[in-house]
C-alpha atoms as an extended CHARMM CRD file, in Angstrom:
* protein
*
       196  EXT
         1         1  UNK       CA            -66.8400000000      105.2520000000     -167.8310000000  PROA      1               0.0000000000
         2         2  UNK       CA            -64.1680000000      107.2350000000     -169.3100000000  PROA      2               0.0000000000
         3         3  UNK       CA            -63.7660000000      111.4640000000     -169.3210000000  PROA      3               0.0000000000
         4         4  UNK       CA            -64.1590000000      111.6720000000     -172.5910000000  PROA      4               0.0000000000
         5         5  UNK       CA            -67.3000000000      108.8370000000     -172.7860000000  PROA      5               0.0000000000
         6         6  UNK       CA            -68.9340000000      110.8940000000     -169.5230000000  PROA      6               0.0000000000
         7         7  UNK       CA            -68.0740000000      114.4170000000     -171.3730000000  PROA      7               0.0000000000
         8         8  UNK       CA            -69.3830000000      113.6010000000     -174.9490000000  PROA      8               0.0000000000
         9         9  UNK       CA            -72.9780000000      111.6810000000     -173.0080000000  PROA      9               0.0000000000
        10        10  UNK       CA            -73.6350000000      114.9600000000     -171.1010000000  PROA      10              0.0000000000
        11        11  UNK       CA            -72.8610000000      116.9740000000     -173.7690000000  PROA      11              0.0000000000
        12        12  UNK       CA            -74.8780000000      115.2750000000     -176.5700000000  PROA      12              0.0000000000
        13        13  UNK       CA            -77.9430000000      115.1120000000     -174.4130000000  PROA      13              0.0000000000
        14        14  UNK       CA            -77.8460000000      119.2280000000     -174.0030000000  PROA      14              0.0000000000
        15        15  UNK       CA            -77.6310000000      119.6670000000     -177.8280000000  PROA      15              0.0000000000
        16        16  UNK       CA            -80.2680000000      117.7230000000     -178.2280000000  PROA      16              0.0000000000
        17        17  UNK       CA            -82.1110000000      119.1320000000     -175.4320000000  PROA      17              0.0000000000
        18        18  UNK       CA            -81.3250000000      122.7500000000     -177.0290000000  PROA      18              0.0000000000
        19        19  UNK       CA            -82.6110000000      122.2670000000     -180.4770000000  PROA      19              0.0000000000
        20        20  UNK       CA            -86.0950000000      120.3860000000     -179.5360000000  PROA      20              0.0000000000
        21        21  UNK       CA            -86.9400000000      120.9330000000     -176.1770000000  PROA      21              0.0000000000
        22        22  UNK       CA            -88.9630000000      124.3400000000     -176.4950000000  PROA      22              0.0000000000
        23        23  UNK       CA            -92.1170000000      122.6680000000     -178.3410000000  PROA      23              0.0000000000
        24        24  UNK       CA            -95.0150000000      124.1920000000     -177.2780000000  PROA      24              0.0000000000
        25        25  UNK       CA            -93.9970000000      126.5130000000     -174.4550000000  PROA      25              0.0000000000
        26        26  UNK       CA            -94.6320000000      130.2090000000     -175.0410000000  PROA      26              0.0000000000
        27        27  UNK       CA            -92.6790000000      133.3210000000     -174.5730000000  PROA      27              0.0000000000
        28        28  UNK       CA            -92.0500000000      134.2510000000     -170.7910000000  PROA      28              0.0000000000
        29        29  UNK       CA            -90.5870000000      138.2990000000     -170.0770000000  PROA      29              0.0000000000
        30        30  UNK       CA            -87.9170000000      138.5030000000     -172.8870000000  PROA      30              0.0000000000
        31        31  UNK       CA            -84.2530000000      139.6640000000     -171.8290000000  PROA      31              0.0000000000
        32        32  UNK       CA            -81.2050000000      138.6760000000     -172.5870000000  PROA      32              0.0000000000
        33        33  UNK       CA            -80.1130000000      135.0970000000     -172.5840000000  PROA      33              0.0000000000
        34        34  UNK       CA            -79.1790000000      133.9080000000     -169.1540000000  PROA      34              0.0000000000
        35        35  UNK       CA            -76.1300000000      132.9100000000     -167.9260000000  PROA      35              0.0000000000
        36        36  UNK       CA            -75.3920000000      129.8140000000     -166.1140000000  PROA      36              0.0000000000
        37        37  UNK       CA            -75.0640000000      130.7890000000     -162.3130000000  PROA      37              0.0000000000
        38        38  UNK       CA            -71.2490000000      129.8790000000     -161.5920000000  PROA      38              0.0000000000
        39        39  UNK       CA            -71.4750000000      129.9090000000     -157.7550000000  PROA      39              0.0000000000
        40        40  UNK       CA            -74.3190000000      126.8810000000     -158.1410000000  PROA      40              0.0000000000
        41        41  UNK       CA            -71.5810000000      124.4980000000     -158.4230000000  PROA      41              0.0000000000
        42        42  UNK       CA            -69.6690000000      123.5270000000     -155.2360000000  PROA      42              0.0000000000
        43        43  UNK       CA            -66.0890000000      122.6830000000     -155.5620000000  PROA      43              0.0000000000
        44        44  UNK       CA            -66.4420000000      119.6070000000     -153.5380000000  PROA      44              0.0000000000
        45        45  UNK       CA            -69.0370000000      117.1260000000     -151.8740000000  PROA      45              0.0000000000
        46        46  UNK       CA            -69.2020000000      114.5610000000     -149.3670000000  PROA      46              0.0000000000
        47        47  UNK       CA            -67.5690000000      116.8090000000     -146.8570000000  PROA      47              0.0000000000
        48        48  UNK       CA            -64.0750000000      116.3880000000     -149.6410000000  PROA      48              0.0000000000
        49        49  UNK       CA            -64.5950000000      113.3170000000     -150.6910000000  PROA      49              0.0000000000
        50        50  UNK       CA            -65.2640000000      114.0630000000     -153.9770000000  PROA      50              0.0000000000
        51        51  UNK       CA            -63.5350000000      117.4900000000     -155.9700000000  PROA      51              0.0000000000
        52        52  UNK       CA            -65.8430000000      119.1220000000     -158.7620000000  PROA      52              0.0000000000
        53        53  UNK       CA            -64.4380000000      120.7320000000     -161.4880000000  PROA      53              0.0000000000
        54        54  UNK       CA            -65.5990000000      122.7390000000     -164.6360000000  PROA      54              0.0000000000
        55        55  UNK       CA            -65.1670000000      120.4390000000     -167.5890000000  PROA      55              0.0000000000
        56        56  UNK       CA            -63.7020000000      123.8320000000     -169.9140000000  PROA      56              0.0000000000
        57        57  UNK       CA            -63.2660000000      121.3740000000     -173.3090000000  PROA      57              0.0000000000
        58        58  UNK       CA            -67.0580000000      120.6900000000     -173.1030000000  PROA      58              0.0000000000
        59        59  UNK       CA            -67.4280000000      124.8130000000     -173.3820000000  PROA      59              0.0000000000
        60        60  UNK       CA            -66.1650000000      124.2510000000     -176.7080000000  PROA      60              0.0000000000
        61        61  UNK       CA            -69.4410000000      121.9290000000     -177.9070000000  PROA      61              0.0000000000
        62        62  UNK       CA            -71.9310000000      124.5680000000     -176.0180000000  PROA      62              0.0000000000
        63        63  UNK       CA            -70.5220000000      127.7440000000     -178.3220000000  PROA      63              0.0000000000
        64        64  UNK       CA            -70.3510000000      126.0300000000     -180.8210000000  PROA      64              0.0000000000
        65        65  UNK       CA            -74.3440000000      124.7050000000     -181.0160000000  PROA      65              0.0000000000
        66        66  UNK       CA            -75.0360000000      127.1360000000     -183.2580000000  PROA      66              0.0000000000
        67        67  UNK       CA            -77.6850000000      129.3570000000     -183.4250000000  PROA      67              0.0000000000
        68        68  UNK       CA            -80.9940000000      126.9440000000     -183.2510000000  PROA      68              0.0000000000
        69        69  UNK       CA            -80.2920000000      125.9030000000     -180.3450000000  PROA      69              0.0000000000
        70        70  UNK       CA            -82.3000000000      127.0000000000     -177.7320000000  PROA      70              0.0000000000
        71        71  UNK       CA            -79.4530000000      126.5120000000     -174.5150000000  PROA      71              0.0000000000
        72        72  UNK       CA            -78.1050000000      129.9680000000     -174.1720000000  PROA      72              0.0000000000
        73        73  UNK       CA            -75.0850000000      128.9410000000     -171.7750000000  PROA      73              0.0000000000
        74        74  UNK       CA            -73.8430000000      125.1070000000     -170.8280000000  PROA      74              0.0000000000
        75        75  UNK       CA            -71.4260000000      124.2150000000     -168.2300000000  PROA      75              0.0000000000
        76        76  UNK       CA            -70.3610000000      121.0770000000     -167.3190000000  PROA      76              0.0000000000
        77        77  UNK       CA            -68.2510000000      119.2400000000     -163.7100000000  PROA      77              0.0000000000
        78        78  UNK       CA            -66.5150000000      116.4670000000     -163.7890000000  PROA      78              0.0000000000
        79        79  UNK       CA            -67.0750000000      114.9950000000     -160.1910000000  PROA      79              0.0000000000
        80        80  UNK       CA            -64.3440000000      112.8100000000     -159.2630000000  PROA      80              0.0000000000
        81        81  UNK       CA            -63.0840000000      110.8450000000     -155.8940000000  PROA      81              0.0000000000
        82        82  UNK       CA            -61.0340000000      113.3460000000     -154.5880000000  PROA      82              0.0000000000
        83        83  UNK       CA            -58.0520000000      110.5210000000     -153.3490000000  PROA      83              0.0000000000
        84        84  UNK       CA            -58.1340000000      108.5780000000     -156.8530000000  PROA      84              0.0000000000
        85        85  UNK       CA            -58.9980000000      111.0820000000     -159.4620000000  PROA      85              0.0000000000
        86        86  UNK       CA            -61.4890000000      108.3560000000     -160.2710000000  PROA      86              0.0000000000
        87        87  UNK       CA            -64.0150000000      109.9630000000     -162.2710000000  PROA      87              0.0000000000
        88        88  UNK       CA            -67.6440000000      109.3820000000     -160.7750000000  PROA      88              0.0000000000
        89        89  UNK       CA            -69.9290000000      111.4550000000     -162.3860000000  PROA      89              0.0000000000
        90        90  UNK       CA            -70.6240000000      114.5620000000     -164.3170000000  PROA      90              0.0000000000
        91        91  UNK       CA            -72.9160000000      117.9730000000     -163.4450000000  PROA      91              0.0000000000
        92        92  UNK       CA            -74.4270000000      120.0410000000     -166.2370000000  PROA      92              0.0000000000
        93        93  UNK       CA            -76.6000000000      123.2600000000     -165.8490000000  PROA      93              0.0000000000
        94        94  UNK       CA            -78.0760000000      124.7450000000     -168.8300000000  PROA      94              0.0000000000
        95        95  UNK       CA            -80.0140000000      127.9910000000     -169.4720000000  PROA      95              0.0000000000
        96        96  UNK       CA            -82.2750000000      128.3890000000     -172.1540000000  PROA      96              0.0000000000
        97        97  UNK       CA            -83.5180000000      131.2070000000     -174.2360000000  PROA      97              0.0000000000
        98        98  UNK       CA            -86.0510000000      133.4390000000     -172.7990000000  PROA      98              0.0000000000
        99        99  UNK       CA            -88.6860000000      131.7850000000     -175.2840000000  PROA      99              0.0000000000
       100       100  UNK       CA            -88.1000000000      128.8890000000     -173.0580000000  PROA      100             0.0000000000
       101       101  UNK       CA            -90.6600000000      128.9130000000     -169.7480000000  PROA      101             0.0000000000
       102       102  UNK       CA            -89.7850000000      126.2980000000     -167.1880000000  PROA      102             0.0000000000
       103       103  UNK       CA            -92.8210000000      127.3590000000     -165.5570000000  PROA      103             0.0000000000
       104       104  UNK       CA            -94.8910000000      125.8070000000     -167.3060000000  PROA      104             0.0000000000
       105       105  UNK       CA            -95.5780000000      122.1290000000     -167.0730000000  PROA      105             0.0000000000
       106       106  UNK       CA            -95.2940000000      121.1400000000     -171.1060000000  PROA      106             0.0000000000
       107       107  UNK       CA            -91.6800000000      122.2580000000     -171.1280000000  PROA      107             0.0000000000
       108       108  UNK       CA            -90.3900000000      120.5540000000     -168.5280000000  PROA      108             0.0000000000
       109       109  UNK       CA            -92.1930000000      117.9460000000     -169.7770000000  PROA      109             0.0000000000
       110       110  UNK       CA            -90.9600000000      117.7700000000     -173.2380000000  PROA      110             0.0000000000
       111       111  UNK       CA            -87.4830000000      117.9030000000     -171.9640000000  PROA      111             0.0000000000
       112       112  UNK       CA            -88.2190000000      115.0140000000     -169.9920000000  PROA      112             0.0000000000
       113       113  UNK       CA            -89.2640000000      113.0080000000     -172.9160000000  PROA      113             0.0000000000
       114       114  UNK       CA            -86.0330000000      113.4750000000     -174.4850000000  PROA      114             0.0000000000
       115       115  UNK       CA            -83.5270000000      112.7010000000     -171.9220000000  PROA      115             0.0000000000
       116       116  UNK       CA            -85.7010000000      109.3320000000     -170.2830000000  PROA      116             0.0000000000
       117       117  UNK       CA            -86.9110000000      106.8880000000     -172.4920000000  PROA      117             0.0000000000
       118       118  UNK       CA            -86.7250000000      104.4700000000     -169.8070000000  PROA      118             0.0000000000
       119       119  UNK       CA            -89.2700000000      104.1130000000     -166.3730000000  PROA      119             0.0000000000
       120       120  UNK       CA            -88.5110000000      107.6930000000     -164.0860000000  PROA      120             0.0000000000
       121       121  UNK       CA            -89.2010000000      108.1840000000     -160.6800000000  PROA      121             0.0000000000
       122       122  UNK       CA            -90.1340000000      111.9640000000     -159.3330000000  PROA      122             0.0000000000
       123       123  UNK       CA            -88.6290000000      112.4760000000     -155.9040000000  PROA      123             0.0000000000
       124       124  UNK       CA            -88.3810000000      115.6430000000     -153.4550000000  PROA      124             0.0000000000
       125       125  UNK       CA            -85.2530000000      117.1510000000     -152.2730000000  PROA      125             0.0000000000
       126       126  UNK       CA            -86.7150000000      120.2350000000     -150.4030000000  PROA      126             0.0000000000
       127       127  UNK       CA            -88.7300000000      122.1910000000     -152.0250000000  PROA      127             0.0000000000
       128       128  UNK       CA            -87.1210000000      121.1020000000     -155.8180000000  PROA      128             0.0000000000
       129       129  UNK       CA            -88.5120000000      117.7480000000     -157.1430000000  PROA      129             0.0000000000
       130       130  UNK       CA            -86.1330000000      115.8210000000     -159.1550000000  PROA      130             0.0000000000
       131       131  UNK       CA            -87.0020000000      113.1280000000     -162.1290000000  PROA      131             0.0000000000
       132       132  UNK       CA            -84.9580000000      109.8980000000     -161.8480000000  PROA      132             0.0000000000
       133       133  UNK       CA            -83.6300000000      107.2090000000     -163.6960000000  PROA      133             0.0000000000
       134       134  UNK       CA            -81.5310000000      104.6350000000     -162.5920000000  PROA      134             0.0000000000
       135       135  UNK       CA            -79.6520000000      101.6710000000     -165.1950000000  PROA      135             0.0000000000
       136       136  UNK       CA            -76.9920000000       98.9380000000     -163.9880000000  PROA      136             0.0000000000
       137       137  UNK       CA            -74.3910000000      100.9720000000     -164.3570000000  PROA      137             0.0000000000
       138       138  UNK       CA            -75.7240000000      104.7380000000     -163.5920000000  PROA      138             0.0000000000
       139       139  UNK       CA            -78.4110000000      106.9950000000     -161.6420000000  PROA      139             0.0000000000
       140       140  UNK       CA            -79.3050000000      110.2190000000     -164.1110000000  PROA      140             0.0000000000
       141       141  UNK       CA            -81.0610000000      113.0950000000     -161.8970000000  PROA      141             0.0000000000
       142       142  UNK       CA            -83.3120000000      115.7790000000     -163.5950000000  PROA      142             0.0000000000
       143       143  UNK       CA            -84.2750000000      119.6390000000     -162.0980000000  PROA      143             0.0000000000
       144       144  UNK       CA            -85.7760000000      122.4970000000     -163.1330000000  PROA      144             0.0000000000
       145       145  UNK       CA            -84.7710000000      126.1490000000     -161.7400000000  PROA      145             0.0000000000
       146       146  UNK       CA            -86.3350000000      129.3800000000     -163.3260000000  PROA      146             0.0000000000
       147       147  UNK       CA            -84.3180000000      129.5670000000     -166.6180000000  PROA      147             0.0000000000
       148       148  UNK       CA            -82.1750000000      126.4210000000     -166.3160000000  PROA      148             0.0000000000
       149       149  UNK       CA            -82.0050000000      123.0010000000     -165.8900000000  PROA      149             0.0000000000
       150       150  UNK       CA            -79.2720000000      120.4880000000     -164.3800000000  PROA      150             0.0000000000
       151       151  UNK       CA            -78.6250000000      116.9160000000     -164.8670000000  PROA      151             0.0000000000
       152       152  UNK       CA            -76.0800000000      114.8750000000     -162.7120000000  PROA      152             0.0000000000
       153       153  UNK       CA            -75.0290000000      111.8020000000     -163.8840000000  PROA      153             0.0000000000
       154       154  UNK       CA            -73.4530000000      109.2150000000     -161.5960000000  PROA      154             0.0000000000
       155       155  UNK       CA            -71.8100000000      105.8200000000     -162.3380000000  PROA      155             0.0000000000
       156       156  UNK       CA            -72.3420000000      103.0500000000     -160.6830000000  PROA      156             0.0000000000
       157       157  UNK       CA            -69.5580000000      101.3390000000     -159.5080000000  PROA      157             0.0000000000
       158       158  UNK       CA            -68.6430000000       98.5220000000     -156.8660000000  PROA      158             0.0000000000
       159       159  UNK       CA            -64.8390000000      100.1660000000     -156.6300000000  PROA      159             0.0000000000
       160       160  UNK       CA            -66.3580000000      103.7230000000     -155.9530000000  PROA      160             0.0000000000
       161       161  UNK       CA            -69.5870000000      103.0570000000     -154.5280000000  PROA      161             0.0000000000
       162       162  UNK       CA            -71.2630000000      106.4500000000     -153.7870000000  PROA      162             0.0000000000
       163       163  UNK       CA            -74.3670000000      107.5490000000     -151.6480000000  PROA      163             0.0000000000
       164       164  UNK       CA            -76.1830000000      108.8570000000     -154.5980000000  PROA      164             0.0000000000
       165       165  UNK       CA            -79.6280000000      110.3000000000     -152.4110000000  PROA      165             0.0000000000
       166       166  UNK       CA            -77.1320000000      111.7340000000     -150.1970000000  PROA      166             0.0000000000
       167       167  UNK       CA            -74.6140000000      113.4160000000     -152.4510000000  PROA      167             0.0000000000
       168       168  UNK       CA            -77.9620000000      114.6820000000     -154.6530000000  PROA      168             0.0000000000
       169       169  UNK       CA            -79.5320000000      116.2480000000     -151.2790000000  PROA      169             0.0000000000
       170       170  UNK       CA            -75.5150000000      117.5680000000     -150.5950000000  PROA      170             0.0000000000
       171       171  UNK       CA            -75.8960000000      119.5480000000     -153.8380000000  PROA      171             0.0000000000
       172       172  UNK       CA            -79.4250000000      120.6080000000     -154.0970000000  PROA      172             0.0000000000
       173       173  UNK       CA            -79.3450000000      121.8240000000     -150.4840000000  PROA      173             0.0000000000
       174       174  UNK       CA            -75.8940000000      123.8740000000     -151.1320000000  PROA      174             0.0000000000
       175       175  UNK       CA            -77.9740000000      125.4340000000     -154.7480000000  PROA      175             0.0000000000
       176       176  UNK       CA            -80.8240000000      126.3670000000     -152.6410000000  PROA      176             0.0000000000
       177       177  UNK       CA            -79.2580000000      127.9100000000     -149.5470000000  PROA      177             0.0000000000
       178       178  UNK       CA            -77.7290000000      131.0470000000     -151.8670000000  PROA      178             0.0000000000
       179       179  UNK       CA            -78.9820000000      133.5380000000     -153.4260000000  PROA      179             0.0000000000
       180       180  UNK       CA            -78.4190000000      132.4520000000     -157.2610000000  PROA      180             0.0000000000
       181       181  UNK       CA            -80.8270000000      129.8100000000     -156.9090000000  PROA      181             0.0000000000
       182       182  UNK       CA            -84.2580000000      130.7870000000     -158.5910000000  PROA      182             0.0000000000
       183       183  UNK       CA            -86.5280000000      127.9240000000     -158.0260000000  PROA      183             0.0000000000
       184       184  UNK       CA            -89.7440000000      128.1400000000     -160.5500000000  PROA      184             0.0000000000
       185       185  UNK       CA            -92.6380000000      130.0580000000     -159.2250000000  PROA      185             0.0000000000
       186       186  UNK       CA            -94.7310000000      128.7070000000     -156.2660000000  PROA      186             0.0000000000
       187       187  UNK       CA            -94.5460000000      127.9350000000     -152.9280000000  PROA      187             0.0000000000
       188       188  UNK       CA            -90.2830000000      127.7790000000     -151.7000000000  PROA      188             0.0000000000
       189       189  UNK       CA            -89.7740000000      127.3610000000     -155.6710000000  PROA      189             0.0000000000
       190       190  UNK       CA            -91.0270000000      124.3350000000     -155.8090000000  PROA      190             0.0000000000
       191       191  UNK       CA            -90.9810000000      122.7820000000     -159.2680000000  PROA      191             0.0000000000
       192       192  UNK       CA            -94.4280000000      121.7430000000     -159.0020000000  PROA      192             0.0000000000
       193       193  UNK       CA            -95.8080000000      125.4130000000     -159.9560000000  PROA      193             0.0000000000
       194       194  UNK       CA            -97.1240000000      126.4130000000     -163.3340000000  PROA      194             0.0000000000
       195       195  UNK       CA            -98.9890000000      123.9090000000     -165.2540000000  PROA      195             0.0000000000
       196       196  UNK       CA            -99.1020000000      124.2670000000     -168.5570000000  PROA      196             0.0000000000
């Protein structure tokens, strides 16, 4: 899987996300459009195995959505093995509009349904569950904070095998233990809160 390949996947699946993925949620305290949380991203994982870096070409195709799209901010990391270069896998977070209530069930839901069409697994990592698929050739992770969601995509890869579970529980852990992580209402944030 190429940069650009990796890049362009991540990226399509947030414009689609952006200009669908609000059907049927309602209007949560209205503010301005969120920003994505910077210090959520670590610069590396796997204790330096692997360097992550802001993707800044992909900030291009986030502006430039246009203005039905619900995403207010996109960011996207290249994760790569830190001795190679060899690109692994890619982070996203997206915020959405404040018409946009994670909180409730039928949103996260309907975002779901647009980036799976294949069988998903829901697993916990903490208090944060996570919705899972896994191909041949990659493992596509799924989560929910208060006004944003992530996605990381790994490739799968006999050259650069990776510990997905543990690099996921790497990440999530690092998110959670700051303060910029806001988890959806409930019990430690848990993602289970809020039907809708």
């Amino acid at each position: 899987m190429t940069s650009r390949r990796l890049s362009g996947a991540i990226t399509g699946i947030a414009i689609l996300a952006s200009t669908t993925a609000g059907c049927g949620g309602h209007s949560h305290a209205a503010g301005p459009p969120a920003r994505v949380p910077l210090e959520l991203a670590p610069t590396a994982l796997g204790s330096g195995k692997y360097s992550v870096k802001e993707d800044d070409k992909s900030r291009k195709t986030f502006i430039s959505a246009g203005p039905k799209a619900l995403i207010s901010d996109g960011r996207l990391w290249a994760i790569r093995v830190a001795s190679s270069n060899n690109l692994i896998g890619a982070l996203q977070f997206s915020t959405m509009k404040p018409d946009i209530d994670f909180a409730r069930a039928k949103a996260r839901q309907n975002l779901e349904n647009i980036l799976f069409t294949g069988t998903t697994e829901n697993i916990g990592v903490g208090d944060v569950d996570v919705i899972v698929s896994r191909t041949e050739d990659r493992a596509v992770y799924l989560w929910f904070g208060r006004d944003l969601f992530e996605v990381l995509q790994l490739k799968r890869s006999q050259k650069d095998p990776i510990d997905e579970e543990a690099m996921l529980q790497e990440l999530i852990g690092f998110q959670t233990s700051g303060p910029q992580w806001k988890g959806l209402p409930g019990a430690g944030g848990s993602n289970q809160s809020g039907v809708g």
